[in-house]
C-alpha positions in Angstrom: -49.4 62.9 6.7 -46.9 66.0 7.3 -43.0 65.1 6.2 -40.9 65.9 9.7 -38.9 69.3 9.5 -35.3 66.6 9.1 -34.5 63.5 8.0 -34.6 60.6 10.4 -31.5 59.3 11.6 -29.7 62.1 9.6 -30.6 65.1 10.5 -30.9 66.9 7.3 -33.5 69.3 6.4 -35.0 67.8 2.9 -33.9 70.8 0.8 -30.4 69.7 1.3 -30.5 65.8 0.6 -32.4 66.9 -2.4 -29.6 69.6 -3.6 -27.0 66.6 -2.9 -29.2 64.3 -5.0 -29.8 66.4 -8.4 -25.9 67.4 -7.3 -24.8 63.5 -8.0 -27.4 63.8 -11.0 -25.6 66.5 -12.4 -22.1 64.9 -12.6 -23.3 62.1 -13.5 -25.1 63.1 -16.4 -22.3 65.5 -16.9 -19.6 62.8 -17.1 -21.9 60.7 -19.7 -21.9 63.8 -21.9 -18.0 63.9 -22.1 -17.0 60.1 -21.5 -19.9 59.0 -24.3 -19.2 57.5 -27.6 -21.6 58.3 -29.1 -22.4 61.7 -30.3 -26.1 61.8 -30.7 -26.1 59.9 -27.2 -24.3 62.6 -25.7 -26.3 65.3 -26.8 -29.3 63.4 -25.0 -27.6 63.6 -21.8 -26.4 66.9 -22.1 -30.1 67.6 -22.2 -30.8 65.4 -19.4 -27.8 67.9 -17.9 -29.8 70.8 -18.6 -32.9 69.5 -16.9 -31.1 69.0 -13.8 -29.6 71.8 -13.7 -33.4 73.5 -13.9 -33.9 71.2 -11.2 -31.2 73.0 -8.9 -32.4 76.7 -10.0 -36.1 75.8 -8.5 -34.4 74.3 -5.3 -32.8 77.5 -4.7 -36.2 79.8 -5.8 -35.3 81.2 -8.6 -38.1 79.9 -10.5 -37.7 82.7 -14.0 -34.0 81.5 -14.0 -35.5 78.1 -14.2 -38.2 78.2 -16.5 -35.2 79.9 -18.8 -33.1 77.1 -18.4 -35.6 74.7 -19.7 -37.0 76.8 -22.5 -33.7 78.0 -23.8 -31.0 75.7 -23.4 -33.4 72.6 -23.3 -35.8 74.0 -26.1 -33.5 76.0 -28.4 -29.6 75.4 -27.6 -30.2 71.5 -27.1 -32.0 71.0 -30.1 -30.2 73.1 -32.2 -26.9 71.5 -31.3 -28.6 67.8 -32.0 -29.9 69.1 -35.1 -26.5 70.1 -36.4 -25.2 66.9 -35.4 -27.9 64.9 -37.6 -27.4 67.5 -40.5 -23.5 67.6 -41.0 -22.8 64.1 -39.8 -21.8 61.6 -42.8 -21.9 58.0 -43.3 -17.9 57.8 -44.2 -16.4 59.7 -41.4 -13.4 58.0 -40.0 -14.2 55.7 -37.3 -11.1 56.8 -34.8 -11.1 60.7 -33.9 -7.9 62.0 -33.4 -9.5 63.8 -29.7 -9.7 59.6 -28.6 -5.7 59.5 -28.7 -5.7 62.4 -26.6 -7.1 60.9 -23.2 -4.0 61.7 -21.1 -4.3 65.4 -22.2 -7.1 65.6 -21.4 -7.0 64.0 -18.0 -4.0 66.0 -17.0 -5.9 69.3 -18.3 -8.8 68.1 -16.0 -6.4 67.2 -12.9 -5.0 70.5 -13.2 -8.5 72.6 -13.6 -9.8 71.0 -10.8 -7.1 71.5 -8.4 -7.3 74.9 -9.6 -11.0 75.1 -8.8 -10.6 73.3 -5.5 -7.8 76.4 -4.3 -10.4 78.9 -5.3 -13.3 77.3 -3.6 -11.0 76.6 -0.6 -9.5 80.2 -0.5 -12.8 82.2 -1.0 -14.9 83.7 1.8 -18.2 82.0 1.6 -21.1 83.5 3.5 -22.9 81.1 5.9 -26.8 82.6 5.2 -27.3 84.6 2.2 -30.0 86.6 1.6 -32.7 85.8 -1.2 -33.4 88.7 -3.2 -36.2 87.4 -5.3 -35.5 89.3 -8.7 -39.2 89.5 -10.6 -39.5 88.7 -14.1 -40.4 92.1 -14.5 -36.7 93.7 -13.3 -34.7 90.9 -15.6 -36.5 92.2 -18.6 -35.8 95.9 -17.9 -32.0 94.4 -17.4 -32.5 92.3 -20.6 -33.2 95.4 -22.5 -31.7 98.2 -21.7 -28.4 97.4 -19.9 -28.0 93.8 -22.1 -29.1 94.4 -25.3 -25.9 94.2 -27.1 -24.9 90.8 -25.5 -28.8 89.5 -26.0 -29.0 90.5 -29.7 -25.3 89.3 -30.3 -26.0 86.0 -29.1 -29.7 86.1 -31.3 -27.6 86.6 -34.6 -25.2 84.0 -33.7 -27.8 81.6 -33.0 -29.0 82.3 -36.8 -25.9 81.9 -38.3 -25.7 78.6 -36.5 -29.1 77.3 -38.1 -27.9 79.0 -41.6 -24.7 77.1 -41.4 -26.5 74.0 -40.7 -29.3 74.4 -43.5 -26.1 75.4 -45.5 -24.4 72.1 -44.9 -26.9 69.9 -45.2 -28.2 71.3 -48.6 -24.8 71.0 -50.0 -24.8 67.7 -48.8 -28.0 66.8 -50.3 -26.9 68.5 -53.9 -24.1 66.5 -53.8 -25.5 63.4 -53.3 -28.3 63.9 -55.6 -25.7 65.1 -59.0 -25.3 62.6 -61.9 -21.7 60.3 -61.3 
């Protein structure tokens, strides 16, 4: 059985109620990464973040972009970041952050950014078709290294420094725990 060209009743084509879906998905996983308590939590839906976010890049073709997401912000920047979390966080850390007495600073930054947003989306001339230059893995990895190779080996060293930092911290950590009282 053949799916119709549009949705029943709606009119859609499916490309688009499946953009608004892992849209929805998106801030909704988006909002559970900022408005959770947890920490460790929140780093699992910031992955979940990622993945839908891969999800969009396929809907739109751009399936290197992708497969890039997943493998470097799911595999490496996700992991790393939970990692850190696991490594540096201690058992006696105060219960109440000072960021929680902050909400209506934060709400008000948020107000403002999005009204901000909202005037530029609203002001800018936004093409009705664009056209879809499909970019081969081949052409991003000339880019990659020749024009970007600053930028790509600047953020490779401070991606180790993060992990040294980490394996710093948590050593100290352990060697602190471990000396005669």
């Amino acid at each position: 059985m053949k799916l119709p060209e549009t949705i029943p009743f709606l009119g859609w084509a499916w490309n688009d109620l499946l953009f608004l879906l892992l849209a929805a998905a998106l801030l909704g996983t988006a909002l559970m990464v900022v408005l959770g308590r947890n920490i460790i939590r929140s780093g699992l839906w910031m992955i979940a973040c990622f993945a839908v976010l891969a999800g969009i890049y396929a809907l739109l073709g751009t399936a290197l972009v992708a497969a890039a997401q997943v493998l470097v912000y799911i595999g490496a920047i996700s992991v790393l970041v939970l990692f850190a979390i696991m490594l540096t966080q201690t058992k006696g850390a105060p219960s109440g952050l000072v960021f929680h007495h902050q909400a209506w600073a934060a709400a008000l930054a948020a107000v403002v950014l999005g009204g901000l947003l909202a005037l530029v989306v609203s002001s800018t001339p936004w093409p009705l078709a664009g056209s879809r230059a499909g970019t081969s893995a081949k052409a991003v990895a000339e880019l990659l290294f020749s024009d970007f190779v600053l930028p790509f080996e600047t953020v490779g060293v401070l991606l180790l420094a993060a992990v040294i930092g980490g394996v710093f911290l948590a050593k100290q950590d352990q060697g602190e725990e471990q000396a005669p009282e």
